[in-house]
C-alpha positions as CSV (number, residue, x, y, z in Angstrom):
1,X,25.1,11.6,55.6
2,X,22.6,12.3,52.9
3,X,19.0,10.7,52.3
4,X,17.3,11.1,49.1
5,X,13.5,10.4,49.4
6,X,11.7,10.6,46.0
7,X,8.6,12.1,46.1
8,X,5.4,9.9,45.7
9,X,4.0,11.5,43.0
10,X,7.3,12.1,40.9
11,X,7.4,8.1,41.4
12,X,4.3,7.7,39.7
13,X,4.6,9.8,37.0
14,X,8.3,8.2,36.0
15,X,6.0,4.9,36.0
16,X,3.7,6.6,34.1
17,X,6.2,7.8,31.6
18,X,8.2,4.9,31.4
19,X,5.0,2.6,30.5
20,X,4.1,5.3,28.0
21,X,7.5,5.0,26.4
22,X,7.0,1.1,26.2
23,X,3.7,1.0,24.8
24,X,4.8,3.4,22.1
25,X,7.4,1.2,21.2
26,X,5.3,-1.9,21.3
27,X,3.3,0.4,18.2
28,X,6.3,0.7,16.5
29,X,6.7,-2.8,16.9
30,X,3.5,-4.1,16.0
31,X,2.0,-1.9,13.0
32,X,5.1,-2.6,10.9
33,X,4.7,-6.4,11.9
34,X,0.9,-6.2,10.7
35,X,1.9,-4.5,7.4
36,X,4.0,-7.4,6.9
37,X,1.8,-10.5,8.2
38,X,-1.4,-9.0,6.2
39,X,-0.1,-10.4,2.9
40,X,1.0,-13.6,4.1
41,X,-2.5,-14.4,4.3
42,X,-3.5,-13.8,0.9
43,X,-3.4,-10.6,0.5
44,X,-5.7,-10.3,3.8
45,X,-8.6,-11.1,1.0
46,X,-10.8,-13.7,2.8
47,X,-13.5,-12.3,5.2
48,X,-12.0,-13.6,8.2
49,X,-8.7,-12.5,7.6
50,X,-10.0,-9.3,6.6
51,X,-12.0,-9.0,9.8
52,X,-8.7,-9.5,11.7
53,X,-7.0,-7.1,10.3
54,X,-9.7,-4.3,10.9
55,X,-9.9,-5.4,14.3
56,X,-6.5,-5.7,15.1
57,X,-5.8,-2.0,13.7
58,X,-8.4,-1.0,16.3
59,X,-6.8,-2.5,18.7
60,X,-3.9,-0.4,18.3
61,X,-5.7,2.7,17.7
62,X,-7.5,2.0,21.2
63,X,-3.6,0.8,22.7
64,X,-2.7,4.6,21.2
65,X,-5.5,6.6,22.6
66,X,-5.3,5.0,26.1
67,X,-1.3,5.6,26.4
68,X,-2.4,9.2,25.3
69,X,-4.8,9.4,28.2
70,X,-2.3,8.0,30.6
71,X,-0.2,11.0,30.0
72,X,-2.6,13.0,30.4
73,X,-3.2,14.6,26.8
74,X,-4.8,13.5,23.6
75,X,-3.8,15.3,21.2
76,X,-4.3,14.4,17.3
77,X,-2.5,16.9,15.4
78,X,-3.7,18.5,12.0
79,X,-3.4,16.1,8.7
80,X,-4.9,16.5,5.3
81,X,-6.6,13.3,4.5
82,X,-8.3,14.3,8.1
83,X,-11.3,15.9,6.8
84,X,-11.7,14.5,3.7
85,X,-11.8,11.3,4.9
86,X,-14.0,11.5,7.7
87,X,-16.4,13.2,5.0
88,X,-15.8,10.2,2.5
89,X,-16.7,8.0,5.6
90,X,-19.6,9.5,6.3
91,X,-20.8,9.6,2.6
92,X,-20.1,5.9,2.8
93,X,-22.1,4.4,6.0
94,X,-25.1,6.6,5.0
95,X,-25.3,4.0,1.3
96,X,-25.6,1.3,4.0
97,X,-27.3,2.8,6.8
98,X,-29.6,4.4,4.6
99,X,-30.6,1.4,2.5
100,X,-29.7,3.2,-0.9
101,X,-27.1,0.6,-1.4
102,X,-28.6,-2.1,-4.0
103,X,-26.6,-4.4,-1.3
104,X,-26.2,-2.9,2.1
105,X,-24.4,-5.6,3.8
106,X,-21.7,-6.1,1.3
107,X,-21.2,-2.2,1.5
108,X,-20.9,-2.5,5.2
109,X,-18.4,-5.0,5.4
110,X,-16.3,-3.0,2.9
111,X,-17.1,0.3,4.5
112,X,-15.6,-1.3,7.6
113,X,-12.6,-2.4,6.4
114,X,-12.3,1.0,5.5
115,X,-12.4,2.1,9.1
116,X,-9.6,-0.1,9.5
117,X,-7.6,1.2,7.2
118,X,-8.1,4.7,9.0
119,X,-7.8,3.3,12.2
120,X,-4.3,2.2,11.2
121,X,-3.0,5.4,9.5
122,X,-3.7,7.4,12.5
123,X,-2.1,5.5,14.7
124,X,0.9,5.2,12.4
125,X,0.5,9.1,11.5
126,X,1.0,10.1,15.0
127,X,3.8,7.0,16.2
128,X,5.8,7.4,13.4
129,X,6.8,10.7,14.1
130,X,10.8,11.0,14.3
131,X,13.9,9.9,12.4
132,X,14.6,6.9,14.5
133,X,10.9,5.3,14.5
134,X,10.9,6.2,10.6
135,X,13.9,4.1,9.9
136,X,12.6,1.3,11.8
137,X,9.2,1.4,9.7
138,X,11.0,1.8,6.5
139,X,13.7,-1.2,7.8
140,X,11.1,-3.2,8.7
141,X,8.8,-3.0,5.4
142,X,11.7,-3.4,3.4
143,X,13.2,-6.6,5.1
144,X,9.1,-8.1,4.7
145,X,9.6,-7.2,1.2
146,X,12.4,-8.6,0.1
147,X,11.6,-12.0,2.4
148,X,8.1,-12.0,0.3
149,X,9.9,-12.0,-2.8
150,X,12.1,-14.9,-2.0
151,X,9.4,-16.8,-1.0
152,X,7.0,-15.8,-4.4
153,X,10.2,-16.9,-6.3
154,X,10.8,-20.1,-4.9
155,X,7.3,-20.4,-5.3
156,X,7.6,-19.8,-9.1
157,X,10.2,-22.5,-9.4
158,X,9.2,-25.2,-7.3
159,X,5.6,-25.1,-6.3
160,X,3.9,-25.6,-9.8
161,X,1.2,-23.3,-9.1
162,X,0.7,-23.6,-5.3
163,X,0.7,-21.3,-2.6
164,X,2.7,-22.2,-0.1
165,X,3.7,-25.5,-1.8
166,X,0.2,-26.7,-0.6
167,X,-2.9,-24.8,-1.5
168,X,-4.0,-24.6,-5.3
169,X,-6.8,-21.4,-5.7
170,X,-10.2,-23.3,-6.4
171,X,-11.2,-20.4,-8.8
172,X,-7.6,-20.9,-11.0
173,X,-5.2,-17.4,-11.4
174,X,-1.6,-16.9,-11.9
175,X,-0.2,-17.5,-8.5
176,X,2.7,-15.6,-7.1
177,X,3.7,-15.5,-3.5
178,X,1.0,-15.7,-1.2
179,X,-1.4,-14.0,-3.5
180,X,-4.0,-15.6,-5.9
181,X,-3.7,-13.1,-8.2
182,X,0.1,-11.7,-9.8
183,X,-1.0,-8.2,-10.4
184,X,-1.6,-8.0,-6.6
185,X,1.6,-9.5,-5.5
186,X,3.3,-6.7,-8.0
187,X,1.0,-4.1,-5.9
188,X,2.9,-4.9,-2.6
189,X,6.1,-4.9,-3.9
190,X,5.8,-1.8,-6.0
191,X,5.2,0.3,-2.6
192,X,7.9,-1.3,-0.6
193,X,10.8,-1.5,-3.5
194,X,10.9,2.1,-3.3
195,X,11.4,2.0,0.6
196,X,14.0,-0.8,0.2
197,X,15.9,2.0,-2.5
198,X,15.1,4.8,0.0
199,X,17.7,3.3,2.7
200,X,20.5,3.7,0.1
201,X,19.9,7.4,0.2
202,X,20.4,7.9,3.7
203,X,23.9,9.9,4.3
204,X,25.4,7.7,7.1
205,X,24.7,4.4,5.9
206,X,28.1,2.6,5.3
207,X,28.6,1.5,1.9
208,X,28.1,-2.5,2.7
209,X,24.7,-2.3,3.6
210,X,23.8,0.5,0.7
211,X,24.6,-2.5,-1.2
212,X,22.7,-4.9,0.8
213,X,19.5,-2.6,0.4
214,X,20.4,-2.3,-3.7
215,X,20.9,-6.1,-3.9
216,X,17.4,-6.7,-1.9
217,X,15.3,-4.1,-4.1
218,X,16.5,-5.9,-7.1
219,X,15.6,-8.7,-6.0
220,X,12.3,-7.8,-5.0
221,X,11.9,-5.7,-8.6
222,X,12.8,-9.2,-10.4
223,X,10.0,-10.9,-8.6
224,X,7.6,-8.3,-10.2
225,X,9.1,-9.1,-13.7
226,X,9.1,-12.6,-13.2
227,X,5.8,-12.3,-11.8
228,X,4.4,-11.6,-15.8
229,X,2.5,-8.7,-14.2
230,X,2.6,-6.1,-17.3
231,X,0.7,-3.8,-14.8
232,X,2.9,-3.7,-12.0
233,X,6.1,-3.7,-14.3
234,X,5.1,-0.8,-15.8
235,X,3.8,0.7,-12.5
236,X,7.5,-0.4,-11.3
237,X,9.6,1.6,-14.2
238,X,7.4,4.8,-13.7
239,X,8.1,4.5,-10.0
240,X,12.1,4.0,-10.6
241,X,12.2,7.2,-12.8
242,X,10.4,8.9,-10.7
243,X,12.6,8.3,-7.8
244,X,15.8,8.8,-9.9
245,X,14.5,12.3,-10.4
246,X,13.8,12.5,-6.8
247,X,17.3,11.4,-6.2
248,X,19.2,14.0,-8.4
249,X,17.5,16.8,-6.8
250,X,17.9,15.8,-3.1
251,X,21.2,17.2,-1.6
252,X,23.7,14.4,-1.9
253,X,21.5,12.2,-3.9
254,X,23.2,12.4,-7.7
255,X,25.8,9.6,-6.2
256,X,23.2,7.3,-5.7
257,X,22.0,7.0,-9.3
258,X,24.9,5.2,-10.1
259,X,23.8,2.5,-7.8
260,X,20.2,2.6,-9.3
261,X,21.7,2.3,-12.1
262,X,23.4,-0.9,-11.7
263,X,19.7,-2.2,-10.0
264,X,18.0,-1.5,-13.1
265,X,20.6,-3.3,-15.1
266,X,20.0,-6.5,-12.4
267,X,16.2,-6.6,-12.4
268,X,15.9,-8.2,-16.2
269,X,18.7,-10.3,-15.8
270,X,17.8,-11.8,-12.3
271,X,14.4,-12.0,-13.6
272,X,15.5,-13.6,-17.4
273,X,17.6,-16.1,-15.7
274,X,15.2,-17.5,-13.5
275,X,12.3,-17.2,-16.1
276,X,10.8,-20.7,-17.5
277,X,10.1,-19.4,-20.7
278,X,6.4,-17.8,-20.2
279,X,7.6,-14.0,-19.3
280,X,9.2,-13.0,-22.5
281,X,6.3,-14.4,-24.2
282,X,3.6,-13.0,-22.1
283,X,5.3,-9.3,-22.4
284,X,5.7,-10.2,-26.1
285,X,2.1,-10.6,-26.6
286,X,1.8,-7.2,-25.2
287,X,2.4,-5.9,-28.7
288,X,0.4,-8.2,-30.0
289,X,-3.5,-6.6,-29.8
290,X,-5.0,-9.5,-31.8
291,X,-4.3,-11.7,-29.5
292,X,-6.7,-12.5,-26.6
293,X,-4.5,-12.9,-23.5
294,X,-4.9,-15.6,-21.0
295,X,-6.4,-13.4,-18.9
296,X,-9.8,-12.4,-19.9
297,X,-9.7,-8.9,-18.4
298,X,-6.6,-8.5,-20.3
299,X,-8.9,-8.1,-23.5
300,X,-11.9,-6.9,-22.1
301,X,-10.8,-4.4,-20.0
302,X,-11.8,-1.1,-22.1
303,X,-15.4,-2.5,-22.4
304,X,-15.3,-3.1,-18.7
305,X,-14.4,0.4,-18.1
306,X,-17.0,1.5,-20.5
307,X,-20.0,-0.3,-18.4
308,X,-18.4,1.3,-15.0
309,X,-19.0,4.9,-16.6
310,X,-22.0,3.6,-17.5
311,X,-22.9,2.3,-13.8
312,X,-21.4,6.3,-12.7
313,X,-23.9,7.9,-14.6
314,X,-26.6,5.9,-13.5
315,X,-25.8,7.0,-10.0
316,X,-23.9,10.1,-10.6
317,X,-24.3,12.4,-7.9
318,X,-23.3,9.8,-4.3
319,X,-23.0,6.3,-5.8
320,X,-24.4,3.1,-5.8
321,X,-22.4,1.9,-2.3
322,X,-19.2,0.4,-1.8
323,X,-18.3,-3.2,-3.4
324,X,-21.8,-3.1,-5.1
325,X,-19.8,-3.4,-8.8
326,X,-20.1,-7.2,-8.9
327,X,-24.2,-6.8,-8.3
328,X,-24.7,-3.6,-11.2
329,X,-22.0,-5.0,-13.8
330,X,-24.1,-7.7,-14.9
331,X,-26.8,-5.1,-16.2
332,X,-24.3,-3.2,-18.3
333,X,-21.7,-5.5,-19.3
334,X,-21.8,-5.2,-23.1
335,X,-19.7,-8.6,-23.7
336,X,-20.5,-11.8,-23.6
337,X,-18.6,-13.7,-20.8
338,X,-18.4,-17.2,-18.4
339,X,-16.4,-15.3,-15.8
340,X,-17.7,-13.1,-13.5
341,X,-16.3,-9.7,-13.0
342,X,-16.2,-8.9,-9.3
343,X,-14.2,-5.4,-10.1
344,X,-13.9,-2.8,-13.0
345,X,-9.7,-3.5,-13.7
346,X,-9.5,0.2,-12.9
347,X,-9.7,1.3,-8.6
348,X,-10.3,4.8,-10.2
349,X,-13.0,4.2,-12.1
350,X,-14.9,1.6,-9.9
351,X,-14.9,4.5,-7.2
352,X,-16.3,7.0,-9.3
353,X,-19.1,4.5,-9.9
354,X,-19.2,3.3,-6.0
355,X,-19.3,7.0,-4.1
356,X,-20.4,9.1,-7.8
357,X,-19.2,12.6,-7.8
358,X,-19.3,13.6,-4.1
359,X,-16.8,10.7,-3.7
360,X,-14.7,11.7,-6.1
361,X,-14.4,15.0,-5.2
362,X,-13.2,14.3,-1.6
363,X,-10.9,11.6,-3.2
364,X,-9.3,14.2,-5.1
365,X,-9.4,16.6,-2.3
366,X,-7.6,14.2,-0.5
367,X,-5.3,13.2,-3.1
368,X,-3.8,16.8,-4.0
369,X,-3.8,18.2,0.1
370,X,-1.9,14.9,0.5
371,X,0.3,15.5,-2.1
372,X,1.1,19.6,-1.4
373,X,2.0,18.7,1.9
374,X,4.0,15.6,1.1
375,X,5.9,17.7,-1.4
376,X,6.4,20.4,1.2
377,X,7.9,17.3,3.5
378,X,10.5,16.2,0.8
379,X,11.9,19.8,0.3
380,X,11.8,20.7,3.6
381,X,14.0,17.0,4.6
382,X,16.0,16.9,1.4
383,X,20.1,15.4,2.4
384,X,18.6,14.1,5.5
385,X,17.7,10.4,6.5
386,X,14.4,11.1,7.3
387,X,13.7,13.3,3.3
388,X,15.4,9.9,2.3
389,X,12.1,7.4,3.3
390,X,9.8,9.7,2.5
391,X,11.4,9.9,-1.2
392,X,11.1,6.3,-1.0
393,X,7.3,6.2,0.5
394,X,6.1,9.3,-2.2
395,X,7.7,6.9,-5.4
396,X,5.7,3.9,-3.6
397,X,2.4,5.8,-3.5
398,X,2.9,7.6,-6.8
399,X,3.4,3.8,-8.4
400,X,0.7,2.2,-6.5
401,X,-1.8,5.2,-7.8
402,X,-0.4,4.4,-11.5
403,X,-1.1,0.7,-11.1
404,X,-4.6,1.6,-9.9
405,X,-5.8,2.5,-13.4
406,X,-5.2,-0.8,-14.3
407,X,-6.2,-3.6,-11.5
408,X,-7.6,-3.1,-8.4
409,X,-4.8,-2.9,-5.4
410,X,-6.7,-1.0,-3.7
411,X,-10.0,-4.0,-3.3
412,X,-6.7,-5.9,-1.6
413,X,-6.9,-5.0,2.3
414,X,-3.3,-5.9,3.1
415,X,-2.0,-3.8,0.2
416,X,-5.0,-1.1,0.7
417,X,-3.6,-1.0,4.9
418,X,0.3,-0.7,3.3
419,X,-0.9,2.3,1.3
420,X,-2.8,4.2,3.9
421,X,0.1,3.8,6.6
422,X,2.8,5.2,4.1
423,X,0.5,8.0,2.3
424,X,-0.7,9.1,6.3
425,X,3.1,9.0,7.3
426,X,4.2,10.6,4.2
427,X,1.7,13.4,4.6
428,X,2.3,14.0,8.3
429,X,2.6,17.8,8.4
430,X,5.6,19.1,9.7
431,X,8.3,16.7,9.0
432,X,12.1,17.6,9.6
433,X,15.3,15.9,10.6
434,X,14.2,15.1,14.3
């Protein structure tokens, strides 16, 4: 007869182990799940619901670190947006701490939804961090995605207007989805389409559900068409070449262009069919300079950029502050307008003006290191599941960052929290097939 006694201590660390395991999982479970609720409230654009986002991103940054110190290590392992942004952080609290911001509490509250923002890349940076918890991301985003774009076409032909069928924007705009604004709804979708495609890639998916992922990035493509946002459709065909090329040089990857293919022949027909007669017309105009759009920023928006240099040289070397464009515009606005401009039409730009030269030089520091390494990802995972979503993630990024010269995705926290997750992820240095 035999007895097996376990140890006390081997006991508790297979307790300790097996609850790490679970609240790891619960991460994977519930940053993907934010990602996807943050839009559903407007884009996460209100203060409250911006609040809740930041706070719920620390929550999970906290959950991370204190399953970290349960194991006994807490480790955060080198990244390039590391440095850079702590720096660009720091650059930013001193405009509000420091009273140079003309006004300090409206730089605070954005400089703390930048924190957020962080908060959640790092956790996602360091969960995310094999095959298997990369697919579930990228399954997860792309199911959201595709859901959204149901609902923002339904929306289009039933609700005259309305979000949700019930709420009509106070202020007026071109609803679409569950955003007040089309250009931002075309934001979302422009980094998640690519993920959607990305699953195609992936060697072992059976040829049924490469379909199902082609069917469901069409779909969500046509909602940016039928959306009438000339931004984000253009964003959208940069992105699709881009990952075509990305697709041709990955191992295995010329077969899916065929499929592409056959997506980018569905996108202006889905979107055509369903149009009511305002999309061809509104892209029409496009041609049509001499026209004065319906939006106003449509017409204005080279004299808008104009005053935002102007606002960058007057504060050249740190900034004016973050979100302080709404308060200086006014002084330099050299048009005659009813409407006021809360943002430059142009992320790039309005940064410049908001953080001056220091902040543009750890932007770009930031936006190259990330880049190099993300590169270095892709070639290193090439044929592989896991070089598959981040071909899908860097196409996303790279068409969000287009789309920035134009609108301002990046003022939206529920799209500005999409982008951080899948550029940190992206970036994470050392990726393989794991």
């Amino acid at each position: 007869m035999s007895v097996l006694v376990s140890h006390p201590v081997l006991v508790q660390e297979r307790i300790a182990v097996s609850t790490a395991s679970s609240g790891i999982r619960f991460l994977t479970f519930a940053t993907p799940l934010l990602l996807a609720v943050a839009p559903l409230a407007f884009g996460a654009t209100t203060v409250f619901a911006g609040l809740v986002l930041v706070s719920v991103s620390w929550l999970l940054l906290m959950s991370w670190v204190g399953l970290s110190i349960q194991q006994g290590e807490l480790r955060l392992g080198p990244h390039p947006f590391a440095l850079p942004a702590m720096l660009l952080l720091a650059l930013t609290a001193y405009h509000w701490m420091a009273q140079t911001s003309v006004v300090p509490a409206t730089t605070r509250l954005e400089w703390l939804r930048w924190v957020g923002y962080l908060a959640l890349a790092v956790v996602a940076a360091q969960v995310f961090d094999s095959r298997r918890r990369l697919l579930r991301l990228a399954t997860a985003l792309g199911v959201a995605g595709f859901l959204i774009a149901v609902l923002g076409i339904a929306q289009y032909l039933t609700a005259g207007g309305k979000i949700y069928w019930l709420i009509e924007p106070s202020e007026g705009g071109w609803v679409f989805g569950p955003y007040v604004n089309r250009n931002h709804f075309a934001g979302l979708m422009e980094l998640w389409i690519p993920v959607a495609l990305a699953m195609t890639l992936i060697p072992e998916m059976p040829p049924l559900r490469r379909w199902l992922w082609r069917g469901m990035a069409a779909v969500m493509a046509s909602a940016v068409v039928l959306s009438g946002s000339r931004g984000g459709t253009f964003a959208l065909v940069a992105e699709l070449a881009l990952f075509a090329l990305i697709a041709v040089a990955m191992r295995g990857g010329r077969r899916a262009v065929v499929g592409l293919a056959i997506v980018l022949v569905l996108i202006p027909g889905i979107a055509f069919a369903l149009d009511r007669g305002e999309i061809l017309d509104r892209f029409k105009n496009s041609f049509r300079p001499h026209i004065l759009h319906q939006e106003e920023a449509a017409g204005l928006r080279m004299d808008a950029w104009a005053g935002t240099f102007e606002l960058f040289r007057r504060h050249w070397l740190v900034g004016s502050g973050l979100d302080t464009f709404a308060t200086l515009f006014p002084a330099v606005r050299s048009f005659s307008s009813d409407k006021i401009w809360t943002h430059a039409h142009n992320d790039f730009l309005q940064f410049l003006a908001e953080t001056g030269m220091v902040g543009g030089a750890l932007g770009l520091w930031m936006l190259v290191a990330g880049g190099r390494e993300s590169l270095r990802n892709l070639a290193r995972t090439s044929g592989t599941a896991t070089g598959a979503v981040l071909a899908g993630m860097f196409t996303g990024c790279f068409g969000f960052l287009i789309h920035g010269w134009l609108d301002f995705n990046f003022h939206v926290p529920a799209n500005a929290a999409n982008f951080a997750v899948l550029a940190a992820v992206l970036a994470r240095p050392g990726w393989d097939e794991i």
